[in-house]
N, C-alpha and C positions, 0 to 999 in steps of 0.2 A: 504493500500500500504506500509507504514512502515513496518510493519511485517516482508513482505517478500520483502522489495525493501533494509531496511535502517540497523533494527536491530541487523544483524549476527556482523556487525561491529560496529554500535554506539551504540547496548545495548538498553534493554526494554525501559529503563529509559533515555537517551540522551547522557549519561556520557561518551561514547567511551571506548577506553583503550591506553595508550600509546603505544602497537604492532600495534592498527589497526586501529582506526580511531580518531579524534580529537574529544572532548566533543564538541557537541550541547545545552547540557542543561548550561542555565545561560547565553551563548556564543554568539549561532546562530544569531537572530536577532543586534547584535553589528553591525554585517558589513554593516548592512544599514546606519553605521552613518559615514564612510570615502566612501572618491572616490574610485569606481572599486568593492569595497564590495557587491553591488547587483548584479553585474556583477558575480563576483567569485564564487555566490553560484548557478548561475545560469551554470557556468562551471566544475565545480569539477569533478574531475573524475566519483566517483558514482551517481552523480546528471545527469549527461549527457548522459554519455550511459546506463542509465535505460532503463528497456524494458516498455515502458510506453508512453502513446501517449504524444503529446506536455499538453494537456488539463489534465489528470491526474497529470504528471509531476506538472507543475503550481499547483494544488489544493493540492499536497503532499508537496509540497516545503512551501504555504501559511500555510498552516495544522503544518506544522515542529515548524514554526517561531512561532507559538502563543501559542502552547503547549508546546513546550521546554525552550520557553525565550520572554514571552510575556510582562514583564517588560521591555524588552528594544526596545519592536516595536514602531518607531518614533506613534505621532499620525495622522501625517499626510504621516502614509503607504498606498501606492499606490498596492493594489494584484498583485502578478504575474499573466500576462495572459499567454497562449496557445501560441500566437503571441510572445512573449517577450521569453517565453521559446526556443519557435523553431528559434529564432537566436540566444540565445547566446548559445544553445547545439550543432551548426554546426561548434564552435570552443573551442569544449572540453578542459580544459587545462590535461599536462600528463606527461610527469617528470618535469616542472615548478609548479606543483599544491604547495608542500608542499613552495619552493620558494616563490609561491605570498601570502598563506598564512599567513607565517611569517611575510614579509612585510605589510601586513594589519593590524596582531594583535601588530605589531613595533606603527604602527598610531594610533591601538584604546589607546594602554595602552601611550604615549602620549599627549590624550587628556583628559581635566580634567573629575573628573566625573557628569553624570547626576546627574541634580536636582532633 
């Protein structure tokens, strides 16, 4: 699903580009570690209106975090389900996206670093 859902914009590799999409590698998993950050990923513009079922969706999203920035998966990561996807892609975020991101990585780079 990466291939053809993620890559055009965040690169074979996770890196993004600053025209098109934000780096995933090293990054993604971060946001599980402030308030709203699982949420966010679960809203993002390309996360959300993916053409992809709720259950796909979940398994590419869990798939992302572990292969892009699995050093920063808490260990007490809970998978995205099917169920968890399909509410929080019924409120896509859409010119707020780069807003709430900002403010997220304002919180990550704020908090000290892991151990």
């Amino acid at each position: 699903y990466y291939m053809l859902q993620c890559q055009g914009c965040h690169r074979p590799d996770g890196t993004g580009t600053s025209a098109s999409a934000p780096p995933m590698a090293g990054m993604v998993a971060r946001f599980l570690a402030v308030p709203g950050g699982r949420e966010y990923l679960g809203r993002v513009p390309g996360v959300a209106t993916a053409v992809l079922s709720d259950a796909q969706l979940a398994e590419l999203l869990n798939w992302t975090l572990f292969r892009f920035d699995a050093a920063n998966v808490p260990a007490d990561f809970n998978p995205y389900t099917a169920a968890e996807i399909g509410v929080l892609r019924r409120r896509p975020l859409r010119t707020e996206a780069a807003a709430v991101r900002a403010a997220l990585v304002t919180e990550l780079d704020q908090r000290p670093p892991a151990r």
